[in-house]
Wavefront OBJ file of the C-alpha trace (Angstrom):
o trace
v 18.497 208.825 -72.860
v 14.746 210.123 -73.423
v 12.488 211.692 -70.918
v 10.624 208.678 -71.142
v 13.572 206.737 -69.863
v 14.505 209.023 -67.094
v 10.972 208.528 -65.754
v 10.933 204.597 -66.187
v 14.133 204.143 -63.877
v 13.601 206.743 -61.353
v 10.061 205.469 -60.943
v 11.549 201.623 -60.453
v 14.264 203.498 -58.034
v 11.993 205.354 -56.079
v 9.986 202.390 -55.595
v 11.983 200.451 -54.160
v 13.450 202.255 -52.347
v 9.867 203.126 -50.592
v 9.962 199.028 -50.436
v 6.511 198.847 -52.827
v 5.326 196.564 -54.819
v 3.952 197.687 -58.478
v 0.896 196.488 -57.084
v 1.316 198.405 -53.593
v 2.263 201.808 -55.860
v -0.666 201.094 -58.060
v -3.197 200.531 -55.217
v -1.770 204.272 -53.724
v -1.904 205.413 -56.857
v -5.521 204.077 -57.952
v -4.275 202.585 -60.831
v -3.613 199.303 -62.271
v -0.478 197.161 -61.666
v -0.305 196.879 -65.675
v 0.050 200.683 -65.895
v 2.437 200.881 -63.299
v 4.254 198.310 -65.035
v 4.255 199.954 -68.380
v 5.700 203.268 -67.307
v 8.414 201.610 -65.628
v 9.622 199.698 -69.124
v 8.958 203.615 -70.616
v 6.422 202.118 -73.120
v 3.597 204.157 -71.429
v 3.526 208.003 -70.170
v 1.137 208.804 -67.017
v -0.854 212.377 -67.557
v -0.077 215.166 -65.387
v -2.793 214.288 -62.307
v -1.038 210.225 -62.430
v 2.667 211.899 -61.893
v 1.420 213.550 -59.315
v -0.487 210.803 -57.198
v 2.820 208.946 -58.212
v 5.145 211.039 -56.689
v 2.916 212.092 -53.570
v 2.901 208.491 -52.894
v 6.927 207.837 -52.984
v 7.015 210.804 -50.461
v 8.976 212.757 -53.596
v 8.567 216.146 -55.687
v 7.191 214.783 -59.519
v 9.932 216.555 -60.997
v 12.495 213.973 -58.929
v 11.014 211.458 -61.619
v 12.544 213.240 -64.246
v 15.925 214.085 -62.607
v 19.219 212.716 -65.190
v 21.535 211.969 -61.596
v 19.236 209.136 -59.769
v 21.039 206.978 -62.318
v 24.495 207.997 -60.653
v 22.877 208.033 -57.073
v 21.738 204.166 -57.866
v 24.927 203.294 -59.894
v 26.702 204.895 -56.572
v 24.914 202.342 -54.371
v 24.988 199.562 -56.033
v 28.956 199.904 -56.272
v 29.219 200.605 -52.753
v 26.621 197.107 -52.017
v 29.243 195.448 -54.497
v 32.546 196.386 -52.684
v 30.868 195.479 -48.750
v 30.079 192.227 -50.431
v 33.780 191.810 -51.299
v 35.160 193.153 -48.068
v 32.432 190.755 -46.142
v 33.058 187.572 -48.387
v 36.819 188.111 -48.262
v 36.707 188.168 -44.207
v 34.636 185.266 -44.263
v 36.804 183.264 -46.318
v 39.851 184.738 -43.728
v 37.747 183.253 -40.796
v 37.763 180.238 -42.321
v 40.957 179.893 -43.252
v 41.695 180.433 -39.192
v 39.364 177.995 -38.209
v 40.258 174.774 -41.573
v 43.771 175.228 -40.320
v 45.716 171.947 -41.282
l 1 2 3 4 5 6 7 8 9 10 11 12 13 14 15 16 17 18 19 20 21 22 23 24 25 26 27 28 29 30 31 32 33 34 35 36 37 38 39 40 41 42 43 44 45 46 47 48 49 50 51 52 53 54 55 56 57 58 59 60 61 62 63 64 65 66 67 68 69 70 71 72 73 74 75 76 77 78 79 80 81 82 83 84 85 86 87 88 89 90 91 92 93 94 95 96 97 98 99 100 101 102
């Protein structure tokens, strides 16, 4: 994976999990939603002073943009999301089992 890469899904991770918006980042970061946009698909690079308003407004050090484990961290969560789902759906469908008793 390139740099570029790295940046474009931490950015998107980070994000959400600060629960913003491109257009709530971009407003923080006194930028446009486009741009915002753009670096998150990794077909545009922010300078130096961007990264920085970037990360000061996820609440994060810039060089957490760039780190190659968030993808682990997010894969991590979303398996754990995938196996309550199954545990919650599976007692759900016990329940009513109990209850559609012929």
């Amino acid at each position: 994976m390139k740099i570029q890469e790295y940046l474009a899904t931490n950015l998107k991770f980070y994000r959400k999990r600060n629960n913003l918006t491109q257009s709530q980042l971009a407003e923080k970061c006194g930028t446009s939603t486009n741009y915002i946009a753009t670096i998150e698909t990794g077909k545009k690079y922010p300078s130096p002073n961007t990264l920085e308003k970037i990360a000061k407004a996820l609440k994060i050090d810039a060089i957490d943009l760039f780190q190659t484990e968030i993808k682990d961290e997010n894969h991590i969560l979303n398996v754990k999301m995938e196996q309550i789902k199954e545990t919650l759906r599976i007692s759900i469908n016990n329940v009513l089992d109990e209850v559609v008793k012929p």
